[in-house]
N, C-alpha and C positions, 0 to 999 in steps of 0.2 A: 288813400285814406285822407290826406289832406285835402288833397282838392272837394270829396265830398263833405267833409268837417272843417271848416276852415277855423273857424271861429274859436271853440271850443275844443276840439279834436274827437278823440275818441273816448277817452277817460284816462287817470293815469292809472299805470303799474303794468308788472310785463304779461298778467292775465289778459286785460283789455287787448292788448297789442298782438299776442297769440292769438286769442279769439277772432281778430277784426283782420287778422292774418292770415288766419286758415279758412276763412268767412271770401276774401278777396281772390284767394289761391283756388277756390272750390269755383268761383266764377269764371279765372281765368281759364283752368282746367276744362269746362264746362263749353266756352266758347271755341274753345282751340279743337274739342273733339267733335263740334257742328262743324267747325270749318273744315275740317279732315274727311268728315263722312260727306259734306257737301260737294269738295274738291274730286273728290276716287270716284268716278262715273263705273270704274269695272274692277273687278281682281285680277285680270289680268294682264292690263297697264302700271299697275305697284310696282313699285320699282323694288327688287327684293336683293337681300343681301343689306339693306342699310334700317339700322336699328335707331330707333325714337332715344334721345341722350334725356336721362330723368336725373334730376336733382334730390337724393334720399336725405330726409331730414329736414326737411325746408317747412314743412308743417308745425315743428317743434321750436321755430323761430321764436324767441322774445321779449329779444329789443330789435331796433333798427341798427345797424353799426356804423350810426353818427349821432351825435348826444342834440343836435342842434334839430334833426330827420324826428327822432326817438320824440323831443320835448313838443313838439310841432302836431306831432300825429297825436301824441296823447292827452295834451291843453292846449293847442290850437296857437295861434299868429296872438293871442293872449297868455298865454304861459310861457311861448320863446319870448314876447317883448319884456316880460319879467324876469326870464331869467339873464336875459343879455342887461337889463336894467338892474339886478343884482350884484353882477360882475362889474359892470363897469361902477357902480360903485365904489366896491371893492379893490379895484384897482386904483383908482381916483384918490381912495384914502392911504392906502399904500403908496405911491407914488408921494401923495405929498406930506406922508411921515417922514417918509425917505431923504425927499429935500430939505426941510427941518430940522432933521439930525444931524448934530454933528460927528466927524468919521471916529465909528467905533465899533465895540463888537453891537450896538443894536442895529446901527446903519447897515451891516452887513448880512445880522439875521435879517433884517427888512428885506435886503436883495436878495436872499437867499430863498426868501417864503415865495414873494414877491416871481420867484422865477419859477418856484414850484407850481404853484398855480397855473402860471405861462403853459405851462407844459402840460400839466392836465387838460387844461382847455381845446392845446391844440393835438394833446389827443383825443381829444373827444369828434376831432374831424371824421375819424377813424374807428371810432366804439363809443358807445356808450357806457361812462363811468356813474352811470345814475344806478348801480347795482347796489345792495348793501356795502360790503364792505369796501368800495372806492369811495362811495359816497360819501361814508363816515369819514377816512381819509380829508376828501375835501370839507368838509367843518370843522374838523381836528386844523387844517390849517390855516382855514378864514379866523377861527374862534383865537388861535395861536397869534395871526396877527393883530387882533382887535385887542387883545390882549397886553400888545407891546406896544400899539397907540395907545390904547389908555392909560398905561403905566408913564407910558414918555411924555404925556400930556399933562400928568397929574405934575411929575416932576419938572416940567418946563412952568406949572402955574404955580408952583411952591416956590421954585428957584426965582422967580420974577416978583412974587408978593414979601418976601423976605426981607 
């Protein structure tokens, strides 16, 4: 899928993804069973006793099970550089609320969100958390920490104009 769509991808959401999945599985299917009737010159050289292993379900696929695969296939080497361009924002400003603060209970929800995040991301090696309610999860706790920078901003810029 990527490699034909590089740019763009496919579109988002896990309809496209189904579609362009069972769309690519009907080709490979397709190929494998030319190759097969190609190969077998007789029925009496098959080798019997050894049964074709089919994967049930696989048509019903949709997402990719890595967020990095998923965001790639569906908005293409333009929607991963944004979304890795989001994050690392997002952590960049985390990080440096974090250094700013002095040790208290916000420094510590900082590290706390701050790790939450960490850990979303690096499961996303592993699934895709772009479903609804993960999703929501993750702006629930981007929104959480912008949140706590702007409060601690405001109050570092009142504390200093005083």
């Amino acid at each position: 899928m990527i490699k034909e769509h590089p740019v763009l991808g496919i579109g988002p959401g896990s309809r496209a993804f189904r579609y362009a999945y069972q769309q690519y599985g009907q080709e490979i299917r397709n190929r494998e069973g030319q190759q097969v009737r190609g190969d077998v010159p007789a029925q009496s050289e098959k080798k019997k006793g050894k049964k074709k292993m089919r994967i049930k379900k696989v048509d019903r696929l949709s997402h990719a099970h890595n967020i990095f695969l998923y965001i790639t296939a569906g908005s293409g080497i333009v929607g991963l550089l944004s979304f890795l361009w989001l994050f690392a924002v997002v952590f960049y400003e985390a990080v440096k609320a974090w250094k700013s603060s002095p040790v208290n209970y916000t420094k510590m929800l900082l590290l706390g969100i701050t790790a939450s995040l960490i850990s979303l991301f690096l499961h996303g090696l592993t699934d895709s958390f772009w479903k609804i309610p993960d999703a929501l999860f993750l702006w629930y706790i981007i929104g959480i920490l912008f949140v706590i920078i702007c409060n601690q901003a405001c109050h570092g810029y009142s504390a200093q104009h005083k």
